[in-house]
C-alpha positions as a Markdown table, in Angstrom:
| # | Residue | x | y | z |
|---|---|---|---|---|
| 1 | Unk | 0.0 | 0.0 | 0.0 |
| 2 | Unk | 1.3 | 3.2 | -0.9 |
| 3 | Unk | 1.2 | 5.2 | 2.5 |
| 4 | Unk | 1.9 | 9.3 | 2.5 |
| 5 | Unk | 5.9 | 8.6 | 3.8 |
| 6 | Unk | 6.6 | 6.8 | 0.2 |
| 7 | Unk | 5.3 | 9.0 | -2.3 |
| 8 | Unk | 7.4 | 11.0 | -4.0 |
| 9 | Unk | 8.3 | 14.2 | -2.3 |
| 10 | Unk | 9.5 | 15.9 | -5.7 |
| 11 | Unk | 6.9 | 15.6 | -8.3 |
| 12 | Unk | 8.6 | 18.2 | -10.4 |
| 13 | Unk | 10.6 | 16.7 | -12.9 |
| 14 | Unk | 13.0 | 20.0 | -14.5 |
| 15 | Unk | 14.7 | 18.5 | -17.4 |
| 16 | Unk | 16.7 | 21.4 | -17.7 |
| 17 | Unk | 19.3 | 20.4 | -14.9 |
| 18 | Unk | 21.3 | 17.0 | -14.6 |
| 19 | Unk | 19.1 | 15.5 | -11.5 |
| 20 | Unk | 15.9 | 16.3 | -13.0 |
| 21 | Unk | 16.9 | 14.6 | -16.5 |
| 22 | Unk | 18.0 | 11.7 | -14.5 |
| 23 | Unk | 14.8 | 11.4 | -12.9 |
| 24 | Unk | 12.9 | 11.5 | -16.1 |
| 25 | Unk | 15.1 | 8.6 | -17.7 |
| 26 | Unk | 15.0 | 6.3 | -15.0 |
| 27 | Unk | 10.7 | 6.9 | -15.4 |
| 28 | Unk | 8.0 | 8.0 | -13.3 |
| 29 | Unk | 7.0 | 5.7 | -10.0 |
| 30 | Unk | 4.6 | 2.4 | -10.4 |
| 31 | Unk | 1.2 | 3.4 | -10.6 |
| 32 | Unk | -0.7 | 2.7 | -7.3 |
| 33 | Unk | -2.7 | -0.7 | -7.0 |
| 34 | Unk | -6.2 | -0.9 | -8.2 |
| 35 | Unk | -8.2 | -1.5 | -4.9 |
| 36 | Unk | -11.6 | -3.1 | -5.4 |
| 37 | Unk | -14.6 | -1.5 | -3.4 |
| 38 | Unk | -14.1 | -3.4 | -0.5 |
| 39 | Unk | -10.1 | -3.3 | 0.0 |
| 40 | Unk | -10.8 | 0.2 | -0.7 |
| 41 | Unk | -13.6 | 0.2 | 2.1 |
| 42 | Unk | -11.3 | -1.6 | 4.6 |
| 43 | Unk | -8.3 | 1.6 | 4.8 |
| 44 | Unk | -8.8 | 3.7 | 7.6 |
| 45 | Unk | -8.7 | 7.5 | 7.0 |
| 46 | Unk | -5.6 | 8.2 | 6.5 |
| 47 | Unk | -4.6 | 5.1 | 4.1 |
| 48 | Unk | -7.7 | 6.7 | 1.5 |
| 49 | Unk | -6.1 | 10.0 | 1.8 |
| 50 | Unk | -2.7 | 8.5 | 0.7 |
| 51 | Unk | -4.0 | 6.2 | -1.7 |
| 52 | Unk | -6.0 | 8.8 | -3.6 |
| 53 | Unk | -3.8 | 11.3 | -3.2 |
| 54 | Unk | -1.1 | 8.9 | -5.2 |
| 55 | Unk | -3.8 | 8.3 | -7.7 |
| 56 | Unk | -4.1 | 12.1 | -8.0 |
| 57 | Unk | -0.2 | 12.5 | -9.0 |
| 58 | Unk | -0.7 | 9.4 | -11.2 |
| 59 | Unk | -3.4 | 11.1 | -13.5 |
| 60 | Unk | -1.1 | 14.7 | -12.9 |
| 61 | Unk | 1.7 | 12.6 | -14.8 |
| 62 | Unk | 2.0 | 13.6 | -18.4 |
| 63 | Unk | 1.4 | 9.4 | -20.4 |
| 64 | Unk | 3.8 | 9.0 | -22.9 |
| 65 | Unk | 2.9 | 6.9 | -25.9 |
| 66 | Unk | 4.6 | 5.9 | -28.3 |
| 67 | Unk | 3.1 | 7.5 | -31.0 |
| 68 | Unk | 4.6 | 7.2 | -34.8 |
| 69 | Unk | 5.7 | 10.7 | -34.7 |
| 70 | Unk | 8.0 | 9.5 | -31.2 |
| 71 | Unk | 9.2 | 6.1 | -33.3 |
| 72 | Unk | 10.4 | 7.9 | -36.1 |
| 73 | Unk | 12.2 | 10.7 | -34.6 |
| 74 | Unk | 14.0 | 7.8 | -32.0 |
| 75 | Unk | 14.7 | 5.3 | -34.9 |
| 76 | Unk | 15.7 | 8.8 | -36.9 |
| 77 | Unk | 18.1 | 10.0 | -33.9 |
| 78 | Unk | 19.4 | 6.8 | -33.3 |
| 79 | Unk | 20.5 | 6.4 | -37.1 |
| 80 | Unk | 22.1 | 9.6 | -36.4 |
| 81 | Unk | 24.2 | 9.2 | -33.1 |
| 82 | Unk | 25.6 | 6.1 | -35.1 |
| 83 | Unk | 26.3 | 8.0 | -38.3 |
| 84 | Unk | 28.1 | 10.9 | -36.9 |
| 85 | Unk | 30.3 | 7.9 | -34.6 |
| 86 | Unk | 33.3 | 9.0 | -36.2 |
| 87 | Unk | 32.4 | 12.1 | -37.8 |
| 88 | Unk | 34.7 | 15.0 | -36.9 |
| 89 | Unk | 33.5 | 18.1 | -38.6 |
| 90 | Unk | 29.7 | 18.6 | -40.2 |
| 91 | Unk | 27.8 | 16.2 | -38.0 |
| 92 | Unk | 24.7 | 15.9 | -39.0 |
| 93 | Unk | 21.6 | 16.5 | -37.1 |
| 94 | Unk | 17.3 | 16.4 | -36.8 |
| 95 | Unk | 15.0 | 19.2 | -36.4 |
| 96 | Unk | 11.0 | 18.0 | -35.2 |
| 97 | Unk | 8.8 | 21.1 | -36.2 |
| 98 | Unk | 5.5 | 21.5 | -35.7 |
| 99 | Unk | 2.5 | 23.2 | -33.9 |
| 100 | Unk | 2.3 | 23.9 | -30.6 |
| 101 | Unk | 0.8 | 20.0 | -29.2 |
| 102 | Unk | 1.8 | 18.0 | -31.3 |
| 103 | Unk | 4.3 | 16.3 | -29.5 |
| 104 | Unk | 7.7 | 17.7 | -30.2 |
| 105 | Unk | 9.6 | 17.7 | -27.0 |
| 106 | Unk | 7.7 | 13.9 | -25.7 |
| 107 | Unk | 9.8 | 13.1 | -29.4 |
| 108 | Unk | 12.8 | 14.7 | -28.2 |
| 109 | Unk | 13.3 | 14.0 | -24.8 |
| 110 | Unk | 12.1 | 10.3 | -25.3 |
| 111 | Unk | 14.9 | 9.8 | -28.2 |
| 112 | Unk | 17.0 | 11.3 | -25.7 |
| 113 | Unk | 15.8 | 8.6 | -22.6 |
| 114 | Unk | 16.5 | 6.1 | -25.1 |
| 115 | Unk | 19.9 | 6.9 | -25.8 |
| 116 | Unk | 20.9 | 7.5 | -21.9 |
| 117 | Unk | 19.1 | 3.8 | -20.9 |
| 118 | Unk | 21.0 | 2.4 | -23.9 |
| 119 | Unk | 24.4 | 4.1 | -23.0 |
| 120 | Unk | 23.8 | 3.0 | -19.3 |
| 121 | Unk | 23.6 | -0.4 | -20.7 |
| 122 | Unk | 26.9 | -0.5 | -22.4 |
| 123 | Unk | 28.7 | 1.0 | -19.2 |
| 124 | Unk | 26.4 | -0.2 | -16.3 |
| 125 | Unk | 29.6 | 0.8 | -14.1 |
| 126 | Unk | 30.2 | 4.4 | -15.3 |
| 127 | Unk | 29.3 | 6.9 | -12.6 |
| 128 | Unk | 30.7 | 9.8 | -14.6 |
| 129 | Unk | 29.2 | 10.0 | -17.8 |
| 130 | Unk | 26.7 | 12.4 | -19.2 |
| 131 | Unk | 24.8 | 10.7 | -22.1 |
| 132 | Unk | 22.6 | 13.2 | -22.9 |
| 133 | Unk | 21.8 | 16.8 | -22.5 |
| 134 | Unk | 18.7 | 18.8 | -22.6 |
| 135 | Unk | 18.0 | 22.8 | -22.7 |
| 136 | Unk | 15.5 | 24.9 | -23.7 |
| 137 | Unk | 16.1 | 28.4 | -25.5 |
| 138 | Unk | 15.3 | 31.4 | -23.6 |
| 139 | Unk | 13.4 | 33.9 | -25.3 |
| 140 | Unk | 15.4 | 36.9 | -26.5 |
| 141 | Unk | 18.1 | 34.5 | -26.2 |
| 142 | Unk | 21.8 | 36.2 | -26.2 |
| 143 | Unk | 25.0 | 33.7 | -26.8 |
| 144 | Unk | 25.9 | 34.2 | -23.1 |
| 145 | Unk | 22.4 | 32.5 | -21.8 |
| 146 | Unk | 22.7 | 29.7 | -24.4 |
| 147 | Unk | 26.0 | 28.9 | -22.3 |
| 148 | Unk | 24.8 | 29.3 | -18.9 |
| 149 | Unk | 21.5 | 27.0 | -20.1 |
| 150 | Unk | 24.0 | 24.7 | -20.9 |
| 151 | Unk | 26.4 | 25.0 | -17.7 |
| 152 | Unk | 23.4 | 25.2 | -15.4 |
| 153 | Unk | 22.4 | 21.7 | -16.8 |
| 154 | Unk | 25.9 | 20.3 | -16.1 |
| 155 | Unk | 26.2 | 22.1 | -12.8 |
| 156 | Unk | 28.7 | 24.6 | -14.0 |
| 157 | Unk | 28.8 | 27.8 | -11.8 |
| 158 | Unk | 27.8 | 30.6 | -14.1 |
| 159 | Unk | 29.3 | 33.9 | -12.4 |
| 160 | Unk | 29.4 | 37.2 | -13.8 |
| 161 | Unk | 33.0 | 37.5 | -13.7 |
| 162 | Unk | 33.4 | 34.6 | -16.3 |
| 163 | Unk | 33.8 | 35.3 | -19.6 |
| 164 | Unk | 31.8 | 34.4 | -22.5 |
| 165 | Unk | 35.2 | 31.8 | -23.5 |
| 166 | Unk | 35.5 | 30.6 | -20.0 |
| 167 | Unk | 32.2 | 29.6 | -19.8 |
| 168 | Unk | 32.2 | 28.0 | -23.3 |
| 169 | Unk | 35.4 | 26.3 | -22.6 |
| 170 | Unk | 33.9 | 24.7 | -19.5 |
| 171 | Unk | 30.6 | 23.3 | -21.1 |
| 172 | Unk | 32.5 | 21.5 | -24.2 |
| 173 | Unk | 35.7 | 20.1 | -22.0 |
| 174 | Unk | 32.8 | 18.8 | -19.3 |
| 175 | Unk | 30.9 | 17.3 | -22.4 |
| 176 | Unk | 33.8 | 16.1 | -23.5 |
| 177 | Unk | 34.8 | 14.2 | -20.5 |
| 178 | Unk | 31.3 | 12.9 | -20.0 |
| 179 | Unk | 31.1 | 11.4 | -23.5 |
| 180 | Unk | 28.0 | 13.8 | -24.1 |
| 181 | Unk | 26.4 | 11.9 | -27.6 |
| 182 | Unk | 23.3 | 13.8 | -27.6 |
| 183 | Unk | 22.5 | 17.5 | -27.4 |
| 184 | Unk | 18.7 | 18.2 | -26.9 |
| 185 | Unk | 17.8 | 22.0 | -27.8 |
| 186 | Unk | 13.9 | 22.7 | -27.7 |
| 187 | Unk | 12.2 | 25.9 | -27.8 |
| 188 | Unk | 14.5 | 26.8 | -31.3 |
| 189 | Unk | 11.7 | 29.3 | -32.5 |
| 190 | Unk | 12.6 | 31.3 | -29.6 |
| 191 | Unk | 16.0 | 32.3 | -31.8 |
| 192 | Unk | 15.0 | 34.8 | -35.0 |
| 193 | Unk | 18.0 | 35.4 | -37.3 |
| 194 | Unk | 17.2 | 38.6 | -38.2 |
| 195 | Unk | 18.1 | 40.1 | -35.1 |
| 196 | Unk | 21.6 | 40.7 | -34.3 |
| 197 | Unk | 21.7 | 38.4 | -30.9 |
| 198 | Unk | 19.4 | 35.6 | -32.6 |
| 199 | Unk | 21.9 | 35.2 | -35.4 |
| 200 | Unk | 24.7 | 35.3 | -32.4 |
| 201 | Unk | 23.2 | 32.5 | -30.7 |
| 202 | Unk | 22.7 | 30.3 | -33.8 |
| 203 | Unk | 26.5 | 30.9 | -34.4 |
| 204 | Unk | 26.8 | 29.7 | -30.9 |
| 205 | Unk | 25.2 | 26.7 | -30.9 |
| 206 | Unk | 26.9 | 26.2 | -34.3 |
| 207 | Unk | 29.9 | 26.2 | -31.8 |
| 208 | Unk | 29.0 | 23.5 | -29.7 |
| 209 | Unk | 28.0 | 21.6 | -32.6 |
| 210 | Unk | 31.8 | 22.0 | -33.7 |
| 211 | Unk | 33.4 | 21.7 | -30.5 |
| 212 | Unk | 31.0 | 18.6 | -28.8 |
| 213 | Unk | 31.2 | 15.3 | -30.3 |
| 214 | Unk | 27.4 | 14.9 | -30.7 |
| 215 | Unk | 25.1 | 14.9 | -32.2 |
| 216 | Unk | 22.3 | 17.9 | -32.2 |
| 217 | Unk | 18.4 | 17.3 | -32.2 |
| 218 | Unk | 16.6 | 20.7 | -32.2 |
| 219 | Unk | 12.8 | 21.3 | -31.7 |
| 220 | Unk | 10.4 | 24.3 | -32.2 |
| 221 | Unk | 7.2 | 25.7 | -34.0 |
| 222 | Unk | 7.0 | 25.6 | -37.0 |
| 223 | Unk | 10.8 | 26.1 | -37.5 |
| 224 | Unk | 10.5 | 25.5 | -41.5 |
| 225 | Unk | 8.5 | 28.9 | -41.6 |
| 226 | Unk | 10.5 | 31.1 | -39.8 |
| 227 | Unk | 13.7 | 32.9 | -40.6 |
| 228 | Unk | 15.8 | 29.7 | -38.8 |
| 229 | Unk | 16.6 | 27.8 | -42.4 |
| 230 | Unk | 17.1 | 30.9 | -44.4 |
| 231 | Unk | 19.5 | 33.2 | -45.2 |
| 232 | Unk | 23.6 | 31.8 | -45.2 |
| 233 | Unk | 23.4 | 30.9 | -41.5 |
| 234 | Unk | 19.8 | 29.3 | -42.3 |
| 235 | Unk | 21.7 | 27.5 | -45.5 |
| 236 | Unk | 24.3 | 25.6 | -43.3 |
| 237 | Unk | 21.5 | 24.5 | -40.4 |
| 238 | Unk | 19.3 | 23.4 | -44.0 |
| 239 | Unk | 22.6 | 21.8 | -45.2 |
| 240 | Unk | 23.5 | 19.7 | -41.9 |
| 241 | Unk | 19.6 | 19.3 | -40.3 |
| 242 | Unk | 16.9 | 16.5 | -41.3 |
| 243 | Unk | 13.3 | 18.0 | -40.8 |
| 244 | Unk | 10.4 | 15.7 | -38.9 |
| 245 | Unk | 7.2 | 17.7 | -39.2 |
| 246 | Unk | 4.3 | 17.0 | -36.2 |
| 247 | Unk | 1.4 | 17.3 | -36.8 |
| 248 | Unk | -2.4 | 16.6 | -35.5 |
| 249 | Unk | -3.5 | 13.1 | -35.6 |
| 250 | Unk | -6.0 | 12.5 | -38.2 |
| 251 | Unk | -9.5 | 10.7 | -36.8 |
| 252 | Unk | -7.8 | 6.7 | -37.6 |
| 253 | Unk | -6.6 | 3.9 | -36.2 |
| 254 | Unk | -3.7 | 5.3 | -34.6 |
| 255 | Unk | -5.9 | 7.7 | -32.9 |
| 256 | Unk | -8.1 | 5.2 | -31.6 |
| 257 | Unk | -5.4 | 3.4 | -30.5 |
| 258 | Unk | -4.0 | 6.4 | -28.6 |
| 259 | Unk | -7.2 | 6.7 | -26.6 |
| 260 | Unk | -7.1 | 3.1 | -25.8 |
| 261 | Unk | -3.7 | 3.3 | -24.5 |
| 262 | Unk | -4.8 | 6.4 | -22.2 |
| 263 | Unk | -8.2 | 4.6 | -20.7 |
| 264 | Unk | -5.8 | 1.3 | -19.6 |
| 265 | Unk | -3.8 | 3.7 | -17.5 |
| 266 | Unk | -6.7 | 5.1 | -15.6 |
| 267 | Unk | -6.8 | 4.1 | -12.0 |
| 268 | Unk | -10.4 | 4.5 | -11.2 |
| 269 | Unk | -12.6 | 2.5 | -9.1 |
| 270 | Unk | -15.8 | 3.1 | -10.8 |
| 271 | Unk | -15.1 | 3.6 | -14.5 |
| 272 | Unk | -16.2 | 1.4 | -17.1 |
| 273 | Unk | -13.7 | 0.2 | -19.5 |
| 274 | Unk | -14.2 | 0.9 | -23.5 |
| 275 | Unk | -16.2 | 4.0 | -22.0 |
| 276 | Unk | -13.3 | 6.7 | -23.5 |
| 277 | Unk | -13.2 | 4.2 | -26.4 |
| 278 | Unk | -16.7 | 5.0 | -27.8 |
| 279 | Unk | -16.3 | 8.3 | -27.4 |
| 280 | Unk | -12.9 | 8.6 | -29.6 |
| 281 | Unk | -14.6 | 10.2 | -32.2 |
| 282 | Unk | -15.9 | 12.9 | -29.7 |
| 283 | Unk | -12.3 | 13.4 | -27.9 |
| 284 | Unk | -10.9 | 13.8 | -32.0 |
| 285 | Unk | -13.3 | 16.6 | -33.2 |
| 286 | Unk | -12.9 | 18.3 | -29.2 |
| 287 | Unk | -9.2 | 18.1 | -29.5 |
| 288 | Unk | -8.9 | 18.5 | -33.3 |
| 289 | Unk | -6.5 | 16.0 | -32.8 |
| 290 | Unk | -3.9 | 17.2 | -31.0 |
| 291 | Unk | -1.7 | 14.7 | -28.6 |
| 292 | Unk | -1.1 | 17.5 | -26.2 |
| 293 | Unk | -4.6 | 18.2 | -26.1 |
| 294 | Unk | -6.3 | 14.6 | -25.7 |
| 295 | Unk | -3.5 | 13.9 | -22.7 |
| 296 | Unk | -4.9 | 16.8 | -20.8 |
| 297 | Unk | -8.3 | 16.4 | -21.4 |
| 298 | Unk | -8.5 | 12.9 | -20.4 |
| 299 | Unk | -5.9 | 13.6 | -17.1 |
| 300 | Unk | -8.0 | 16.6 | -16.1 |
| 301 | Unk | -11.4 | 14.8 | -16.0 |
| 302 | Unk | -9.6 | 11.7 | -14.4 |
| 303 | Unk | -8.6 | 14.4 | -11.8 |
| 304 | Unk | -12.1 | 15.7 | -11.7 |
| 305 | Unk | -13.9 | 12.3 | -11.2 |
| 306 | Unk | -11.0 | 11.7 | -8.5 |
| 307 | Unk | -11.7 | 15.0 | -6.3 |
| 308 | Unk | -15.5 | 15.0 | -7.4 |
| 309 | Unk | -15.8 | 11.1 | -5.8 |
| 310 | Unk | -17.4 | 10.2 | -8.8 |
| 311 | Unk | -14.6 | 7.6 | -10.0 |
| 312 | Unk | -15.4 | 7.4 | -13.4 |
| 313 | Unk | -14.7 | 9.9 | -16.6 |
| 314 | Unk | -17.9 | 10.2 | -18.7 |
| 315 | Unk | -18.4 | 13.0 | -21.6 |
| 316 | Unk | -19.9 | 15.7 | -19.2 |
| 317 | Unk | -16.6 | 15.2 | -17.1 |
| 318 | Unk | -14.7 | 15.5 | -20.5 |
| 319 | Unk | -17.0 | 18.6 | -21.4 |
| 320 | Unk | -15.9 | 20.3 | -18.4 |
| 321 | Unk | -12.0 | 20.3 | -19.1 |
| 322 | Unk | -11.3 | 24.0 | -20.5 |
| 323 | Unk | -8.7 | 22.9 | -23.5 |
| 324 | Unk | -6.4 | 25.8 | -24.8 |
| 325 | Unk | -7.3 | 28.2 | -27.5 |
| 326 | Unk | -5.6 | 25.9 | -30.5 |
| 327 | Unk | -7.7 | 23.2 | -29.1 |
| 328 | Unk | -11.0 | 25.0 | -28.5 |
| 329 | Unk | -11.2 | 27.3 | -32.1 |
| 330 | Unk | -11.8 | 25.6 | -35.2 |
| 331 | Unk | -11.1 | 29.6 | -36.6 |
| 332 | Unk | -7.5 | 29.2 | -35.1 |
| 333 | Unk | -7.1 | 25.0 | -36.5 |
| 334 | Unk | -7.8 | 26.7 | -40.0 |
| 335 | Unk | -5.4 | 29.3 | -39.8 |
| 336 | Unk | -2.8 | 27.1 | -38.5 |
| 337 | Unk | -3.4 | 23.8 | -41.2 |
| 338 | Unk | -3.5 | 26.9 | -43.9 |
| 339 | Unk | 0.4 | 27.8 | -43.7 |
């Protein structure tokens, strides 16, 4: 029984520093127990306030499925890291673009769990190794935070009184020593090349590219339709960089299978099974078939039914989850599947 001195004090996984990544990689904790009505019956007070409260942070947990988009852009990375084994200059490297929900960094960040599992699998001794690293680009990005998001994952100090080569110089030799492979950079539409400091930090991450023998996976929206690919500095990222587009799921089996996938994970004591199932069709045209979309819908009315006592998700508990603006306006879906 899962008692309130076992669950998981830190529930926030930042994927942005060392110890969060780690946590992410080695997965999120087992999934309480299902309890029939009358194990459930037989806890005293504070056992059903532990066990539902570790049902609530199951639900909270974002599912990842394994989606085509996140099998191609693994099987895509992993044909990369082994490409650019023994590359020394021009290492190739992937770009997933798409709308916002659609899946981009799950793709990312599960290539990059894969590649950290596999690499602890092939030195299950090695305390000092780094497999992979993942940062996000700060808006109005300058070269300078590009480094310190990269120090501050490794656990570099970042002090004002070091230098813009210092700090540099740290991040590759620590990457270096660590036998860093993979270089996760999400949030790349934050960088705009027709500024002076967005062309700086492209440069700059052209740098580590140089300097780190690894290979780079970059995410962002709709990254083929900004300024990032054009231009001379946009011709060498075009030149280097295999695209993956993301994109909403159309209504098929895939989809259905998604929303299959989602109901088995459900821990709920009243809810009948191949309920979420019939109403696929319902969750596609509320979602317009965003990933991102369907995973909160069906977490936030699992939630709902949990706190309500109502222990099972029905369409009015669906109905009731506020979905963002791309989700809820089929003005804004047009705009967005016209560009």
């Amino acid at each position: 029984m899962t008692t309130a001195s076992s669950m998981p004090q830190d529930t926030q996984r930042h994927l942005t520093n060392l110890d969060g990544w780690r946590r992410f990689v080695e997965g999120p904790p087992l999934p309480p127990r299902r309890l029939t009505d009358a194990e459930y019956d037989a806890l005293g007070d504070l056992e059903k306030a532990a066990f539902d409260e570790a049902r609530l942070d199951h639900h909270a947990h974002l599912l990842v499925v394994a989606t085509s988009t996140v099998r191609h852009t693994v099987a895509s990375g992993r044909r990369l890291v082994l490409l650019n084994r023994h590359a020394i200059s021009a290492r190739r490297g992937l770009i997933v673009s798409g709308a916002a929900g659609t899946g981009k960094t799950i793709a990312i960040t599960q290539l990059g769990r894969s590649h950290e599992l596999m690499d602890r699998a092939r030195h299950p001794t090695a305390t000092d190794r780094i497999p992979a690293i993942y940062i996000t680009v700060p808006p109005a990005a300058t070269p300078r935070m590009i480094a310190a998001e990269f120090a501050r994952f490794l656990g570099l100090p970042v002090m004002a009184r070091l230098n813009m080569t210092d700090l540099m110089e740290s991040v590759v030799g620590v990457c270096t020593d660590a036998r860093t492979g993979l270089v996760l950079v999400d949030e790349l539409h934050n960088i705009s090349l027709t500024t002076r400091h967005g062309a700086e930090v492209a440069d700059t991450l052209k740098y580590f590219s140089e300097r780190i023998p690894a290979t780079f996976i970059y995410a962002g929206i709709d990254v083929e339709h900004s300024t990032l690919l054009s231009g001379t500095r946009g011709a060498q990222i075009a030149g280097r960089f295999t695209l993956i587009p993301t994109h909403p799921f159309p209504y098929n089996t895939e989809w259905r299978g998604l929303v299959a996938t989602m109901e088995k994970t459900l821990i709920l004591r009243r809810h009948e099974p191949g309920t979420l199932a019939t109403l696929d069709r319902y969750l596609h045209n509320r979602t317009g078939g965003m990933i991102g979309a369907l995973s909160h819908q069906i977490r936030g009315a699992a939630i709902d039914a949990l706190l309500t006592g109502t222990e099972k998700i029905t369409k009015a508990g669906l109905e009731a989850v506020a979905l963002d603006v791309a989700a809820e306006s089929p003005e804004f879906r047009r705009s967005r599947s016209a560009r």
